[in-house]
DSSP file (Angstrom, degrees, kcal/mol; ACC not computed):
  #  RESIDUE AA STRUCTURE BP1 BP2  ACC     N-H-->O    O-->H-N    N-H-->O    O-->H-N    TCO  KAPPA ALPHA  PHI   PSI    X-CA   Y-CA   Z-CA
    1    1 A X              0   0    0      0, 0.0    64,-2.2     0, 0.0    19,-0.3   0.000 360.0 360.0 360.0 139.2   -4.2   -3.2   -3.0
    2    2 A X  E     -AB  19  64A   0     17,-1.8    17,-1.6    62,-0.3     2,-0.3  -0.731 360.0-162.5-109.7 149.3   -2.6   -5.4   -0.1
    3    3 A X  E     +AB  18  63A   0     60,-2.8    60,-1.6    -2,-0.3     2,-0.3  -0.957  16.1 167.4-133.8 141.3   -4.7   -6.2    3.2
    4    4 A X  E     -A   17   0A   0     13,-1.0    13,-2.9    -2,-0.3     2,-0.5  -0.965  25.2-147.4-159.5 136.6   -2.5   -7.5    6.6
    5    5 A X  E     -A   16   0A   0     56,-0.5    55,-4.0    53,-0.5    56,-0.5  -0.981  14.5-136.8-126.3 145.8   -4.3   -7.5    9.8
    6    6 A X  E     -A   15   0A   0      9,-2.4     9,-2.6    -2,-0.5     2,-0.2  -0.899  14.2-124.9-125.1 117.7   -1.8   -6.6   12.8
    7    7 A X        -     0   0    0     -2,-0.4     7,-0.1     7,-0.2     2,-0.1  -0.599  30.4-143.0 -73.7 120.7   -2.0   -8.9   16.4
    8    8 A X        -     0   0    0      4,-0.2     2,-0.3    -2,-0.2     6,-0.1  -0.177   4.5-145.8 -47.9 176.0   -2.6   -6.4   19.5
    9    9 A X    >   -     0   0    0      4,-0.1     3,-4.5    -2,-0.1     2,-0.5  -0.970  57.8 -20.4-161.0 147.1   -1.1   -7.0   22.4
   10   10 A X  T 3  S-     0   0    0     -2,-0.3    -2,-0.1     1,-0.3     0, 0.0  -0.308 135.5 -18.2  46.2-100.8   -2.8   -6.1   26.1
   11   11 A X  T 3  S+     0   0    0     -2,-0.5    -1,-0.3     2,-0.1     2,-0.2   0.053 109.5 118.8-114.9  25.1   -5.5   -3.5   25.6
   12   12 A X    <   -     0   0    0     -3,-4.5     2,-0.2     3,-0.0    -4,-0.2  -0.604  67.8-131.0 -49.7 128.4   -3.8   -2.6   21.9
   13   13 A X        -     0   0    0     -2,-0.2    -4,-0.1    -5,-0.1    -2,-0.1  -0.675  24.4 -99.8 -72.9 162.3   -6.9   -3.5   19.4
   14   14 A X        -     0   0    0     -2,-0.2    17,-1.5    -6,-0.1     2,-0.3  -0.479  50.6-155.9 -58.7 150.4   -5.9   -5.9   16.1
   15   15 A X  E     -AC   6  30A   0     -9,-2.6    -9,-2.4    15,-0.2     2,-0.5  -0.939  14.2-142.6-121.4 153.3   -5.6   -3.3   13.4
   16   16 A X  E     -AC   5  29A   0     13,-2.2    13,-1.5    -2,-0.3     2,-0.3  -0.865  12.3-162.9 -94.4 131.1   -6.0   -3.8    9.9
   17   17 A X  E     -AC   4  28A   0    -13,-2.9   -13,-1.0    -2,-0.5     2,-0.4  -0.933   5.2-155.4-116.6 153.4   -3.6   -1.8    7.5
   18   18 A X  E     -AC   3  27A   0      9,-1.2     8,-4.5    -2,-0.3     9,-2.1  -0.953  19.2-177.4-121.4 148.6   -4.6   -1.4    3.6
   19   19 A X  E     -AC   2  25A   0    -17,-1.6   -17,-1.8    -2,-0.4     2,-0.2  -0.916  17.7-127.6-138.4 140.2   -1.6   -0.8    1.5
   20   20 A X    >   -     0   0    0      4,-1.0     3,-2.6    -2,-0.3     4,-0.2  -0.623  39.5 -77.7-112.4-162.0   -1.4   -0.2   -2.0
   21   21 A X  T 3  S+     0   0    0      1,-0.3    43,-0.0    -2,-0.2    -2,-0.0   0.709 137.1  39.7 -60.2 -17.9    0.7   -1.9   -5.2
   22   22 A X  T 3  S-     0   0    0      2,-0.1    -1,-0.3     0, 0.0     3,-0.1   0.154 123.6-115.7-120.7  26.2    3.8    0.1   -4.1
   23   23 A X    <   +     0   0    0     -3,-2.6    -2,-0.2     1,-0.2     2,-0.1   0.363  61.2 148.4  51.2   5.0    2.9   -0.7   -0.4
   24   24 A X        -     0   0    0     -4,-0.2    -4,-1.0     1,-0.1     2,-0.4  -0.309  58.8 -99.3 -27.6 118.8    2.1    2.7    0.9
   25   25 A X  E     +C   19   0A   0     -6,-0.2    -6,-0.3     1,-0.2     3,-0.1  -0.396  42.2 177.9 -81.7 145.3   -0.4    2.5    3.4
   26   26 A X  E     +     0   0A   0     -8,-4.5     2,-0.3    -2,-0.4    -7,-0.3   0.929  67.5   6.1-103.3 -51.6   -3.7    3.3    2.3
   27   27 A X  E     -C   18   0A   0     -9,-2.1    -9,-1.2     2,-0.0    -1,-0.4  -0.781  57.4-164.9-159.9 144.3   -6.1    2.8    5.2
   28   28 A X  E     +C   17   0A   0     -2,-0.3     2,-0.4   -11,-0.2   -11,-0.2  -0.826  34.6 149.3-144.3 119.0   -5.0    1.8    9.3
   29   29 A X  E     -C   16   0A   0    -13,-1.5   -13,-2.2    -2,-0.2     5,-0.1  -0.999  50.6 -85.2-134.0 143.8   -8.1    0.5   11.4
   30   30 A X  E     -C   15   0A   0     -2,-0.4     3,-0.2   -15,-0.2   -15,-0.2  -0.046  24.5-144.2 -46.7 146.5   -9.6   -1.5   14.0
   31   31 A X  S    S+     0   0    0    -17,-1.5     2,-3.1     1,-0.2   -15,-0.1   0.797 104.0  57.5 -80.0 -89.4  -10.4   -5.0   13.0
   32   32 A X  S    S+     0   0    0      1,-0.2     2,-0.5     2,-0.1    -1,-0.2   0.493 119.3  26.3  -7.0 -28.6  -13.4   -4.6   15.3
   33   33 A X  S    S+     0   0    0     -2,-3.1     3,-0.4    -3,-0.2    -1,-0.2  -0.548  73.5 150.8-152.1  64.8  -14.9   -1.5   13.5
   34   34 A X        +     0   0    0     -2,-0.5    -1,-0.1     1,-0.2    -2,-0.1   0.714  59.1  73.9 -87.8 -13.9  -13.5   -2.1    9.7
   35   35 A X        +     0   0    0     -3,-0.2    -1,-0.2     2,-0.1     2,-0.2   0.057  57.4 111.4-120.7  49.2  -16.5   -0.2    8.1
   36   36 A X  S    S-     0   0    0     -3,-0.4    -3,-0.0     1,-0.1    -1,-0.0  -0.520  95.1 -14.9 -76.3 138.2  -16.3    3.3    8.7
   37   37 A X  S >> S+     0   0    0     -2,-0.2     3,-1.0     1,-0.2     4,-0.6   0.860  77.0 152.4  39.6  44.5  -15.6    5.8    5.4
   38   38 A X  G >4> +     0   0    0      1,-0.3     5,-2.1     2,-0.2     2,-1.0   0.781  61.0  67.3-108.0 -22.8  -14.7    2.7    3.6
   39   39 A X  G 345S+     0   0    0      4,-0.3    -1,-0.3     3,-0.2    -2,-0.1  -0.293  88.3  67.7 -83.5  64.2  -16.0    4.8    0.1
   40   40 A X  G <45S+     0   0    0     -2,-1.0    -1,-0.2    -3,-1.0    -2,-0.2   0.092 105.4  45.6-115.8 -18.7  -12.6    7.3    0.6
   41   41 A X  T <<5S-     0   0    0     -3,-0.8    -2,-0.2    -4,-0.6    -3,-0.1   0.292 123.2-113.4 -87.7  11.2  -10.9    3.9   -0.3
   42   42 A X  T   5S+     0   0    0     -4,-0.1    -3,-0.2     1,-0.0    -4,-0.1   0.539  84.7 122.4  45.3  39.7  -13.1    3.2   -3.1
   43   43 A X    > < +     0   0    0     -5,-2.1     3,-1.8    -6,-0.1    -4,-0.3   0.556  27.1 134.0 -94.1 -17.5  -14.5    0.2   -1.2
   44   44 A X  T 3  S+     0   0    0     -6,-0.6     2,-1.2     1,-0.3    -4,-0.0   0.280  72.8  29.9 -28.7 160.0  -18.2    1.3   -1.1
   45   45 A X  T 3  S+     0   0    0      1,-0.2     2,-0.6     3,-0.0    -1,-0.3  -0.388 104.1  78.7  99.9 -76.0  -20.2   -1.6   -2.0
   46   46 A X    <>  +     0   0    0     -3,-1.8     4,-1.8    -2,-1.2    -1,-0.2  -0.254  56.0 110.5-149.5   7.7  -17.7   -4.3   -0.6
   47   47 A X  H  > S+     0   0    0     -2,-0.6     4,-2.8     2,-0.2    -1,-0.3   0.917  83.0  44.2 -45.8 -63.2  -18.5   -4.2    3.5
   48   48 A X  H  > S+     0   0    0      2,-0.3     4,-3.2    -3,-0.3     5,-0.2   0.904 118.5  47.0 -74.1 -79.7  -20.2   -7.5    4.1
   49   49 A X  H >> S+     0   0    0      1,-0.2     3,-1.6     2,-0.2     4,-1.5   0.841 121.2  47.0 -47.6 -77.5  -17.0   -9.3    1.4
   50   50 A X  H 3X S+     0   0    0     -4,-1.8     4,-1.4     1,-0.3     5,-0.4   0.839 111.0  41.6 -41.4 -82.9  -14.7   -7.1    3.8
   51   51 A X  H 3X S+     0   0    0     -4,-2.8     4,-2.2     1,-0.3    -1,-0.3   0.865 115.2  49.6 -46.3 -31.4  -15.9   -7.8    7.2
   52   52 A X  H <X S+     0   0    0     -4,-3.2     4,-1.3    -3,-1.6    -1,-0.3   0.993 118.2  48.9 -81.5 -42.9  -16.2  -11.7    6.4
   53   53 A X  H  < S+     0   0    0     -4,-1.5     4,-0.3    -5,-0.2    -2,-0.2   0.778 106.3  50.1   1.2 -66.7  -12.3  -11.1    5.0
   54   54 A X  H >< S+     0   0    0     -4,-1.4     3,-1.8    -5,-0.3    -1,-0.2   0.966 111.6  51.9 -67.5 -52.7  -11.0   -9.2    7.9
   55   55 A X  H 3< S+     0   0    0     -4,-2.2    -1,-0.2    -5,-0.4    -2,-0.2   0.850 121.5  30.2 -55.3 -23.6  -12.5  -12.5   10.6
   56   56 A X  T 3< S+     0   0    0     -4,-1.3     2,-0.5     2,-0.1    -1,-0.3   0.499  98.6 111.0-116.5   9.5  -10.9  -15.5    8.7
   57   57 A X    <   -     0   0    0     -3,-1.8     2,-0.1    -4,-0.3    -3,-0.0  -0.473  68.4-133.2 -71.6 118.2   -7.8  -13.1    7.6
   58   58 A X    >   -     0   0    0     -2,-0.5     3,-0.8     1,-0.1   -53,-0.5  -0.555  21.1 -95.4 -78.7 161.9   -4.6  -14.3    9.6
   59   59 A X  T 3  S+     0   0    0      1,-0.3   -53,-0.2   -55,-0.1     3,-0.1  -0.183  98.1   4.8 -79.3 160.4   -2.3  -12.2   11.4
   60   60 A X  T 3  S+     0   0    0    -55,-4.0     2,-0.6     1,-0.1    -1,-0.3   0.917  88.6 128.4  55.1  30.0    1.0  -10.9    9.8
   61   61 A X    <   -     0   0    0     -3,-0.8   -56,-0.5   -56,-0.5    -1,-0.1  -0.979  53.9-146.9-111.3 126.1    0.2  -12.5    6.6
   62   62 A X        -     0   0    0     -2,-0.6     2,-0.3   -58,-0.1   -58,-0.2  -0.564  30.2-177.1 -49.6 132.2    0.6   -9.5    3.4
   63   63 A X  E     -B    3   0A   0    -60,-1.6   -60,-2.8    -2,-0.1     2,-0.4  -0.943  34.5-126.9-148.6 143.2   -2.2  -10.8    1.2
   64   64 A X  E     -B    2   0A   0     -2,-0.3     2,-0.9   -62,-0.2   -62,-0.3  -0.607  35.7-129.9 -76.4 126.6   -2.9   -9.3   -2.0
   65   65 A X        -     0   0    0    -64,-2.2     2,-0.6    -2,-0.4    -1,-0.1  -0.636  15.3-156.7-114.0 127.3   -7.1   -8.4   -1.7
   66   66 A X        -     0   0    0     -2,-0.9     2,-0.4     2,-0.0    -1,-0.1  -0.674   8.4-140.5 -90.9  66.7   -9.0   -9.6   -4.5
   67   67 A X              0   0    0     -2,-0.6    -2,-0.0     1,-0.1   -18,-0.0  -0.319 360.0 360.0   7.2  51.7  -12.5   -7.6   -5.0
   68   68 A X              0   0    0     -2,-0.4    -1,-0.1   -22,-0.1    -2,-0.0   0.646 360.0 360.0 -33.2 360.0  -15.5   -9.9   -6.1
């Protein structure tokens, strides 16, 4: 699975997109409010690793996300 967090612009929020290996997008969300339904993405568990992710994630970067 791939994680990219998306620059807003004006009253646009950042969004987060999750993608998986053949880069379909999996998941689109607010960076503000990443940890809604996050087990329909088999994420349960994994808020706290996610939310400190999402803050130091730069924008426009594809980055492959690595699960503790």
């Amino acid at each position: 699975m791939y994680i990219i967090k998306v620059k807003g612009k004006a009253k646009i929020p950042d969004y987060i997109q999750l993608r998986d290996d053949n880069f379909v997008l999996v998941a689109y969300f607010r960076a503000d409010r990443p940890l809604a339904k996050m087990e329909k993405y088999g994420l349960e568990g994994k808020e706290s690793y996610l939310e400190k992710l999402i803050k130091e994630l730069p924008y426009g970067r594809l980055q492959r996300l690595e699960l503790p």
